[in-house]
N, CA, C and O atoms as CSV, one atom per row, in Angstrom:
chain,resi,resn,atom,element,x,y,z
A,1,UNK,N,N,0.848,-1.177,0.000
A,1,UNK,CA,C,0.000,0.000,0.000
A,1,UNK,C,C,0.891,1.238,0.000
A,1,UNK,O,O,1.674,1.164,0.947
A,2,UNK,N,N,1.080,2.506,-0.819
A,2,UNK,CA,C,1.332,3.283,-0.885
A,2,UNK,C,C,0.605,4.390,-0.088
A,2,UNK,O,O,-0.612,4.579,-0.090
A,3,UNK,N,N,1.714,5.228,0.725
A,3,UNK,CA,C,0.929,5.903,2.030
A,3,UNK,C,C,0.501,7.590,1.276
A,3,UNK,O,O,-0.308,8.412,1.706
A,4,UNK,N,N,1.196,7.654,0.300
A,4,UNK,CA,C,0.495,9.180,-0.691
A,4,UNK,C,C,-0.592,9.149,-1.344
A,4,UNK,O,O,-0.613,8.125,-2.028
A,5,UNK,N,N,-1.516,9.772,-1.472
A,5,UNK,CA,C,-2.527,9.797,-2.237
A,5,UNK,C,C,-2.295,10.124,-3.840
A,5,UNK,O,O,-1.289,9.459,-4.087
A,6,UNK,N,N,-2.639,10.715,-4.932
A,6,UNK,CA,C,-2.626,10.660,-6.035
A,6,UNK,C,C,-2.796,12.251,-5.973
A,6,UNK,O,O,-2.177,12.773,-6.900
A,7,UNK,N,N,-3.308,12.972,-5.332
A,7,UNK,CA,C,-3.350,14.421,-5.195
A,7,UNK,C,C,-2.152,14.956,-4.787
A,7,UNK,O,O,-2.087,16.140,-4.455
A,8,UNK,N,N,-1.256,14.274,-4.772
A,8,UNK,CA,C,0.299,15.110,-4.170
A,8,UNK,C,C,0.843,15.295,-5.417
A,8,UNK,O,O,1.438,16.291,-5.829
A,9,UNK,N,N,0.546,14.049,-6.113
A,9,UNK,CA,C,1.169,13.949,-7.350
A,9,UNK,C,C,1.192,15.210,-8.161
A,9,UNK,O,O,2.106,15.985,-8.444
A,10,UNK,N,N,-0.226,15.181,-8.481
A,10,UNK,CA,C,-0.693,16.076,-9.130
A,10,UNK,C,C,-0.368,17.541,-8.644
A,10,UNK,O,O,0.209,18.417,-9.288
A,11,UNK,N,N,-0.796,17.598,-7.552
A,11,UNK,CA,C,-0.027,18.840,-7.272
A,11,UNK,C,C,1.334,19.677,-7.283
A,11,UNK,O,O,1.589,20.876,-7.167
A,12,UNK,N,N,2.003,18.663,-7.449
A,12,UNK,CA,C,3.296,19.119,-7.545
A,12,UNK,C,C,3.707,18.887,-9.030
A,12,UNK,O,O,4.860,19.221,-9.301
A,13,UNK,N,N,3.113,18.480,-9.817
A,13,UNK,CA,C,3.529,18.787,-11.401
A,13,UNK,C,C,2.717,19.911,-11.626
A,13,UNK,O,O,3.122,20.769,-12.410
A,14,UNK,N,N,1.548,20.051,-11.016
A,14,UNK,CA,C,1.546,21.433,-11.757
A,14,UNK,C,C,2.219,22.596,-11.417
A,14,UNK,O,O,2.495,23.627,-12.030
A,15,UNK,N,N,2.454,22.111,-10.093
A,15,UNK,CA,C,3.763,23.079,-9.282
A,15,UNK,C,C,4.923,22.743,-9.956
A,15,UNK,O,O,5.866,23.470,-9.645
A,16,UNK,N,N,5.145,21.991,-10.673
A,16,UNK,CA,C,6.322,22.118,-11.300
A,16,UNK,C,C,6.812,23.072,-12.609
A,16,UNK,O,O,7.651,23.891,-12.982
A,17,UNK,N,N,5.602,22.296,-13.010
A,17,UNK,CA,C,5.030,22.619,-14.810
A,17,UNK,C,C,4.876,24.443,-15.016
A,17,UNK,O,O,5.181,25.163,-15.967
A,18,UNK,N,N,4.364,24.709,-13.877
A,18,UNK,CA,C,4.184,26.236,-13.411
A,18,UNK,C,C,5.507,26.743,-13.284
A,18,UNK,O,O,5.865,27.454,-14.223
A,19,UNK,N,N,6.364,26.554,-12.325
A,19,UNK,CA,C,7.750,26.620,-11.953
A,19,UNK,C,C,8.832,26.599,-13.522
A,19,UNK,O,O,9.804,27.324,-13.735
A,20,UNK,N,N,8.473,25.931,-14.089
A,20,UNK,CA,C,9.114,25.811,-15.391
A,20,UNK,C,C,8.972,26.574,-16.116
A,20,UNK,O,O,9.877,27.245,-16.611
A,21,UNK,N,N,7.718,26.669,-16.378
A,21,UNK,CA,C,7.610,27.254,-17.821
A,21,UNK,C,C,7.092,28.903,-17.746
A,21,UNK,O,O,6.836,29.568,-18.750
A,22,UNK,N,N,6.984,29.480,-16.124
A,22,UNK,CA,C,7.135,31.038,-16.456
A,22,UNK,C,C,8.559,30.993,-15.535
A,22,UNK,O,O,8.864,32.078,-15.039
A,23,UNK,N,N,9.028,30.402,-15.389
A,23,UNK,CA,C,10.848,30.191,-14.470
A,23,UNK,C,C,10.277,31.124,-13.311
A,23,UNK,O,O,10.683,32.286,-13.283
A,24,UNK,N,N,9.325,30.676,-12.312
A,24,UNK,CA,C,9.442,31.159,-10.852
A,24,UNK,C,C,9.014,30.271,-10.157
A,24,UNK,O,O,7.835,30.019,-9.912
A,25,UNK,N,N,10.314,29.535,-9.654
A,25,UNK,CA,C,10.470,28.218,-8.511
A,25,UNK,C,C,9.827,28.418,-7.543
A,25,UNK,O,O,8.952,27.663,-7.119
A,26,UNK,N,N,10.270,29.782,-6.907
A,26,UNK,CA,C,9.694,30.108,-5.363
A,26,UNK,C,C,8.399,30.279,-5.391
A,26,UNK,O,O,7.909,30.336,-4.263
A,27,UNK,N,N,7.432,30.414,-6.523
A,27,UNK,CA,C,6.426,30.456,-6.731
A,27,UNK,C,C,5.850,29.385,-6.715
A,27,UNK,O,O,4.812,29.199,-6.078
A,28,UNK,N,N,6.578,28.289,-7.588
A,28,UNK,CA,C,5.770,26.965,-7.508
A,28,UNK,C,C,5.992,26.417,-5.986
A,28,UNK,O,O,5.264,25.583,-5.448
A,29,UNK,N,N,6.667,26.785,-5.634
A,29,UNK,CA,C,6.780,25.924,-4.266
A,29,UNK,C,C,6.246,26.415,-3.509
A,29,UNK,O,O,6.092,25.559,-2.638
A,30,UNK,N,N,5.685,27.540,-3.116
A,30,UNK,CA,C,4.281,28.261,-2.395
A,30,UNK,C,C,3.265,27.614,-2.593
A,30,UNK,O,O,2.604,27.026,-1.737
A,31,UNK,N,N,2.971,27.697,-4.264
A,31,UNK,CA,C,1.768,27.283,-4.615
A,31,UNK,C,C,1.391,25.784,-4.464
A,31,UNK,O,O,0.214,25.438,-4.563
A,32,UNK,N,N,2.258,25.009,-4.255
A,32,UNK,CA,C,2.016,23.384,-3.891
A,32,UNK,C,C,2.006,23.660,-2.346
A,32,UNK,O,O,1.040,23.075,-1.854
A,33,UNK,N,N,2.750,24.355,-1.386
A,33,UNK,CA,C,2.482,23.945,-0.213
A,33,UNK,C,C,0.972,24.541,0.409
A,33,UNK,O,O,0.477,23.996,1.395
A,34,UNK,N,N,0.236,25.817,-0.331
A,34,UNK,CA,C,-1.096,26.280,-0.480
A,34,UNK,C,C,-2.042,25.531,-1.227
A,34,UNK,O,O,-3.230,25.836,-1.123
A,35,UNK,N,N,-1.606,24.359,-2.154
A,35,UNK,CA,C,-2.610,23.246,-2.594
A,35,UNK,C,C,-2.902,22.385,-1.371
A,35,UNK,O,O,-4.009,22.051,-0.949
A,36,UNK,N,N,-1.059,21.932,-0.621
A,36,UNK,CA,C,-1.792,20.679,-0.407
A,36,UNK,C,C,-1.828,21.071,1.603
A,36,UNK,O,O,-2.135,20.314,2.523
A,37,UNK,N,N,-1.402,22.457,1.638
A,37,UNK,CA,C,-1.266,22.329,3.319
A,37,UNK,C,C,-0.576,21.115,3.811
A,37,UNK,O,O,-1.187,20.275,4.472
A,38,UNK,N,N,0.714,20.991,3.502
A,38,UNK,CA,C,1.380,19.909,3.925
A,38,UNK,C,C,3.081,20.277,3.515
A,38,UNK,O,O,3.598,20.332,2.399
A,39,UNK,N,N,3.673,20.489,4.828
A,39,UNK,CA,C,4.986,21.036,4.373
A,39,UNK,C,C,6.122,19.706,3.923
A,39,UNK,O,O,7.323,19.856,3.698
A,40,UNK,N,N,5.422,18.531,3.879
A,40,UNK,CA,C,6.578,17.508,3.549
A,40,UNK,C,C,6.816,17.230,2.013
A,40,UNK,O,O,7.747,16.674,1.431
A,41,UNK,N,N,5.245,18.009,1.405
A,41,UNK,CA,C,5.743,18.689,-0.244
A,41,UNK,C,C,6.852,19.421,-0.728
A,41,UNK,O,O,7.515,19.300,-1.759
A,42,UNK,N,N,6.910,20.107,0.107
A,42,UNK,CA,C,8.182,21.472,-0.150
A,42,UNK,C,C,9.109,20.323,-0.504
A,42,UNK,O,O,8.925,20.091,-1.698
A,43,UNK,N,N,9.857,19.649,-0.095
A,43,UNK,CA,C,11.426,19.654,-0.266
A,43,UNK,C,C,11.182,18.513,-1.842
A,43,UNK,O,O,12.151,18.130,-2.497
A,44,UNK,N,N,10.171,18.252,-2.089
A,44,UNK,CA,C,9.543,16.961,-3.233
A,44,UNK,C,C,9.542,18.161,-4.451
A,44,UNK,O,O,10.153,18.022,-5.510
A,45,UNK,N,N,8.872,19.164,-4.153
A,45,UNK,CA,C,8.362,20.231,-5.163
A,45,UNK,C,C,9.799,21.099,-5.523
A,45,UNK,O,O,10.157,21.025,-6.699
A,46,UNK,N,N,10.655,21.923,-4.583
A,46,UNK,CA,C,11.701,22.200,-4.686
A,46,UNK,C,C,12.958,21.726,-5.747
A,46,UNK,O,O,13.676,22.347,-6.530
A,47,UNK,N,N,12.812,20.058,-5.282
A,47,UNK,CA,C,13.823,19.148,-6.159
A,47,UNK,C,C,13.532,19.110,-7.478
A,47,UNK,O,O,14.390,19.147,-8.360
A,48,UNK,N,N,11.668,18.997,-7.769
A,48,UNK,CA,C,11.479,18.725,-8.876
A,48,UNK,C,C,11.736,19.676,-9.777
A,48,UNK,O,O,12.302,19.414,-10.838
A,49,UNK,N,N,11.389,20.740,-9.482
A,49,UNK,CA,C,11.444,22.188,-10.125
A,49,UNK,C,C,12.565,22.558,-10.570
A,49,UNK,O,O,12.643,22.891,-11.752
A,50,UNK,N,N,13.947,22.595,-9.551
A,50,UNK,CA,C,15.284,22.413,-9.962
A,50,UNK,C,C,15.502,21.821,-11.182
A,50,UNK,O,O,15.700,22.227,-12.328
A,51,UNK,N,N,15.397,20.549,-10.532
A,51,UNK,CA,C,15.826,19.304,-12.011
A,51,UNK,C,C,15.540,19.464,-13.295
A,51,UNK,O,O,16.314,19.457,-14.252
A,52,UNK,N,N,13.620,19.704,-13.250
A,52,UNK,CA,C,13.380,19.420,-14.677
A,52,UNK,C,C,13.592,20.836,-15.439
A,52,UNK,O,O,13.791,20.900,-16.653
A,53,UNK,N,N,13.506,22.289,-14.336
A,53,UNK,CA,C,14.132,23.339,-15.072
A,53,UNK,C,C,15.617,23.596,-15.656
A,53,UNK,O,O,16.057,24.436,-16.442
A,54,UNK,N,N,16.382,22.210,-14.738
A,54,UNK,CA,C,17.941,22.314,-15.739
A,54,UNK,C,C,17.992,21.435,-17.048
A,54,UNK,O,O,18.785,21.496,-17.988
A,55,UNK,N,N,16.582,20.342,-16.769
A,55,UNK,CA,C,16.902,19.519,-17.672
A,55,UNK,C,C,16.385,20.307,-18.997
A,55,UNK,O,O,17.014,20.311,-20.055
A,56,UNK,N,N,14.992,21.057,-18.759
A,56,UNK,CA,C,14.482,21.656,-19.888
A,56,UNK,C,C,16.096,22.737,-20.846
A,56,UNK,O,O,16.693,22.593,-21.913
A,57,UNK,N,N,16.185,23.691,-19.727
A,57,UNK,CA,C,17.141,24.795,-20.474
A,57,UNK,C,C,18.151,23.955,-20.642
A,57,UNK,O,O,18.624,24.328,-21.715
A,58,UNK,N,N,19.168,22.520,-20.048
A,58,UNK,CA,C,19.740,22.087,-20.938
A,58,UNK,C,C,19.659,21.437,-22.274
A,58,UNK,O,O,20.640,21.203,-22.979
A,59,UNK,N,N,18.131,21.098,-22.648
A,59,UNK,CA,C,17.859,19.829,-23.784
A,59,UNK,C,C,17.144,20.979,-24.577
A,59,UNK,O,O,17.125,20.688,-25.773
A,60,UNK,N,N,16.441,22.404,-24.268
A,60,UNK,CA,C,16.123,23.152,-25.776
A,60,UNK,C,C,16.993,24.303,-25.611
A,60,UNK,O,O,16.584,25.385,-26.033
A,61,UNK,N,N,18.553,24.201,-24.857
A,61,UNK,CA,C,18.926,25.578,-25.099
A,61,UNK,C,C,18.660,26.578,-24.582
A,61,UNK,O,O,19.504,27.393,-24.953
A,62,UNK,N,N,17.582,27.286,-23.551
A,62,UNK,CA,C,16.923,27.847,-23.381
A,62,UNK,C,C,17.763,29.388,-22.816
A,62,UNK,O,O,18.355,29.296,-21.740
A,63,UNK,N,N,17.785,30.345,-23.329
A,63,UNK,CA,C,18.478,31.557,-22.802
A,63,UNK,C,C,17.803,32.618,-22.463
A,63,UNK,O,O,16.780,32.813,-23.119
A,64,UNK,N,N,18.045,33.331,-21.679
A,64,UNK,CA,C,17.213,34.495,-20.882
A,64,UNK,C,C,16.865,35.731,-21.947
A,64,UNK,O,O,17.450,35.191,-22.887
A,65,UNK,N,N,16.606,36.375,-22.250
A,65,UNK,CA,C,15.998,37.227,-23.724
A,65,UNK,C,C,17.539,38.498,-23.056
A,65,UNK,O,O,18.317,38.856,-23.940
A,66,UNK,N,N,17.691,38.798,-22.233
A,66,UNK,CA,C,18.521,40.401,-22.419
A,66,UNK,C,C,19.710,39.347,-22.512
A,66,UNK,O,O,20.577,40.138,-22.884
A,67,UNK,N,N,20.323,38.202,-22.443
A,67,UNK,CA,C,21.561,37.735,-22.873
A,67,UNK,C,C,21.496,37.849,-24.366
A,67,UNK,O,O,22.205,38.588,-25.048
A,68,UNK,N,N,20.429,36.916,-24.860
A,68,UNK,CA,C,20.372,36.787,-26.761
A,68,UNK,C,C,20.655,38.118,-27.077
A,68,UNK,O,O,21.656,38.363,-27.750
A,69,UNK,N,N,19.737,39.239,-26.595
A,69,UNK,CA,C,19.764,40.758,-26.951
A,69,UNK,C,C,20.982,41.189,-27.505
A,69,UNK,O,O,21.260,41.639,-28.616
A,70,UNK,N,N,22.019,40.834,-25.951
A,70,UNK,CA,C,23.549,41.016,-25.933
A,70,UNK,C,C,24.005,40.463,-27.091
A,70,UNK,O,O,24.385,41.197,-28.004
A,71,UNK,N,N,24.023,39.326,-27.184
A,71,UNK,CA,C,25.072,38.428,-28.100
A,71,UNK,C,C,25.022,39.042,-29.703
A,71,UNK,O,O,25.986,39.274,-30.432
A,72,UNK,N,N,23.177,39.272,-30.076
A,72,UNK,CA,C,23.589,40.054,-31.083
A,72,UNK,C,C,23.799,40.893,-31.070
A,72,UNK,O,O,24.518,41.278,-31.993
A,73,UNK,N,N,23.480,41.628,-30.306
A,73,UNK,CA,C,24.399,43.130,-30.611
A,73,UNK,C,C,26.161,42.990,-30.447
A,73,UNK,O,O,26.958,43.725,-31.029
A,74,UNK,N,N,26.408,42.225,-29.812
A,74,UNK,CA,C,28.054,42.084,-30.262
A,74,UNK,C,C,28.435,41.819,-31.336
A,74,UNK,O,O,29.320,42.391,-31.972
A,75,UNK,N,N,27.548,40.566,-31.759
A,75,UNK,CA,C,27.719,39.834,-33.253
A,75,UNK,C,C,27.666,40.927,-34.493
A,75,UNK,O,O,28.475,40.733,-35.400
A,76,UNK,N,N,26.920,41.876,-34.585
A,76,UNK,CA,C,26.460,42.873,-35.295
A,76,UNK,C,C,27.525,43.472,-35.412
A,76,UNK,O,O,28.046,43.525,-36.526
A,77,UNK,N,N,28.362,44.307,-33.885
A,77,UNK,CA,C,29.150,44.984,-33.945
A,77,UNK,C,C,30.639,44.628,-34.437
A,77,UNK,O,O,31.364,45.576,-34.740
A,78,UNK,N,N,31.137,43.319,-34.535
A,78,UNK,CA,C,32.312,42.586,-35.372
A,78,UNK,C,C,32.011,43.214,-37.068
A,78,UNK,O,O,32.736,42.857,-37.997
């Protein structure tokens, strides 16, 4: 028997999924411990958010918009 319910789950991917894809961690991890009122989420939600936000910006590249800005305008200026 598994002692988690199926609502943790869920909660914390969308706390993740959230966390990811506008990049504010500290946000998702509020917002899962205000889903589930249960602080033994935090350190589950935290990890996940980390991870899959290095795994995302490592596997599409992902760069902050005023770096790209930079790069071409250097590139331009050569």
């Amino acid at each position: 028997h598994f002692p988690f319910e199926p609502f943790f789950f869920a909660a914390v991917g969308a706390a993740v999924f959230m966390g990811v894809v506008m990049k504010l961690p500290l946000t998702a991890v509020v917002l899962a411990l205000e889903l589930t009122f249960d602080y033994n989420i935090l350190v589950a939600t935290g990890v996940s958010v980390v991870l899959v936000g290095y795994l995302t910006s490592f596997h599409f590249d992902i760069r902050k918009k005023y770096v790209t800005q930079a790069e071409e305008t250097t590139d331009t200026v050569k």
